[in-house]
N, C-alpha and C positions, 0 to 999 in steps of 0.2 A: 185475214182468214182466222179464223176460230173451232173450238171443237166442234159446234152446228153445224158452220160449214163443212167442214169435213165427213160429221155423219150425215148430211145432205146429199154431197159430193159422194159418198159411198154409195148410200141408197141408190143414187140415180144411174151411178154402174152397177147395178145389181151385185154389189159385195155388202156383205153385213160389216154394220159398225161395229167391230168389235175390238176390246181393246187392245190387244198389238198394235191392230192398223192406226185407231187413233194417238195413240201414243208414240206411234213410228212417225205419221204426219205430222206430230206437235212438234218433235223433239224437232225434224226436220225444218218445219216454220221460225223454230226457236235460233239456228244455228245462223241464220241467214245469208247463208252462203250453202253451194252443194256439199251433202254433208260425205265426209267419207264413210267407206262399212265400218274402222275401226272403228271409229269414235259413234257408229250408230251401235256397234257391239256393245259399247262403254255403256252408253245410255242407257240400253234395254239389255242389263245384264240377266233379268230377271227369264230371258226369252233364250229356249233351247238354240243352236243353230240351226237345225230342221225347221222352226217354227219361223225362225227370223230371215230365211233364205226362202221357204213361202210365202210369206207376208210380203217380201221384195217384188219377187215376179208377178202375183197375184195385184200388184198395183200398176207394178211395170205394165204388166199387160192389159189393164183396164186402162190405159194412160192416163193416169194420176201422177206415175212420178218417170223418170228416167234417168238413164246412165248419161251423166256428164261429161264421164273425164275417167278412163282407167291408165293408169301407170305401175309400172312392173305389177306388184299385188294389190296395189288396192284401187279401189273404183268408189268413185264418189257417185251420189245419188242428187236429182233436184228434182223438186214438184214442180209440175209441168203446169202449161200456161191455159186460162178456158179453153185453147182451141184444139188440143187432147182431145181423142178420144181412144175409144178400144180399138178401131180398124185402122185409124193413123196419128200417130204424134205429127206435129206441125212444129218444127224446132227451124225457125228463120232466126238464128241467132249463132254466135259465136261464142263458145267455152274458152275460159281466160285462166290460167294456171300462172298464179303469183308466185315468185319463185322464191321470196324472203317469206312469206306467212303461209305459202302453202294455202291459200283461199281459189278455193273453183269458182266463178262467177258466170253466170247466162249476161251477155251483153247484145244488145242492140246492133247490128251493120247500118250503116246509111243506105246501101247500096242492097237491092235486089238478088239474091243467089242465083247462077244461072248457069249451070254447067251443063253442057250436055258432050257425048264422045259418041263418034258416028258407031252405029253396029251395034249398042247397047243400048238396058231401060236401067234407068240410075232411080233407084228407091227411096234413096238415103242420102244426104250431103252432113259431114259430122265437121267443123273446122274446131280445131285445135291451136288458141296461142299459148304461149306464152312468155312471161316479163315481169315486170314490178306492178303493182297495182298503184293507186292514186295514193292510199294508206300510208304504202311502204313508200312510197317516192317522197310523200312532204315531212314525215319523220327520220 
């Protein structure tokens, strides 16, 4: 993914490319793992916090990007996969919280998600691990 895509990827959810957004998505690309807010504050110190907390939801909610992983105050952010959109994220995956480097990672299941609980409509399935990542295990 590149700034094209991205201003592509904007266009085609009717949000303008403008630059917070692409700057927020780069720095995001850049990090390669979910980034947290601090370290997205860090980046884009140049960005009011009004400015930088609508840039967030304004993605969030076009499904561009999404909440990975929040713990006590902070909340990590990941761009979401082609099958995003604005009416539903599609997140068939598992958020992995490394516990020596602190990396959020989107991981794959083998296995199909399938929960259901009688008397209820279940919206959302969010799993949460965490452990050592592959990184921190072979060093």
């Amino acid at each position: 993914m590149d700034h094209q895509y991205f201003k592509k990827l904007l266009n085609n959810r009717e949000l303008r490319a403008t630059t917070p957004r692409l700057n927020l998505l780069n720095k995001m690309q850049e990090y390669k793992t979910a980034m947290p807010y601090s370290a997205i504050q860090e980046s884009l110190k140049s960005l009011d916090r009004v400015t930088l907390y609508r840039t967030l939801e304004s993605l969030k909610e076009k499904g561009i990007i999404h909440k990975a992983y929040q713990e006590r105050n902070e909340v990590y952010y990941a761009i979401c996969g082609h099958q995003c959109h604005e009416n539903q994220h599609n997140h068939d995956h598992i958020h992995f919280k490394c516990e020596r480097c602190n990396s959020v990672t989107c991981q794959k299941t083998n296995m199909e998600l399938n929960i259901s609980l009688p008397d209820h409509k279940i919206n959302k399935i969010s799993i949460h691990l965490e452990g050592i990542c592959n990184l921190c295990k072979e060093s």
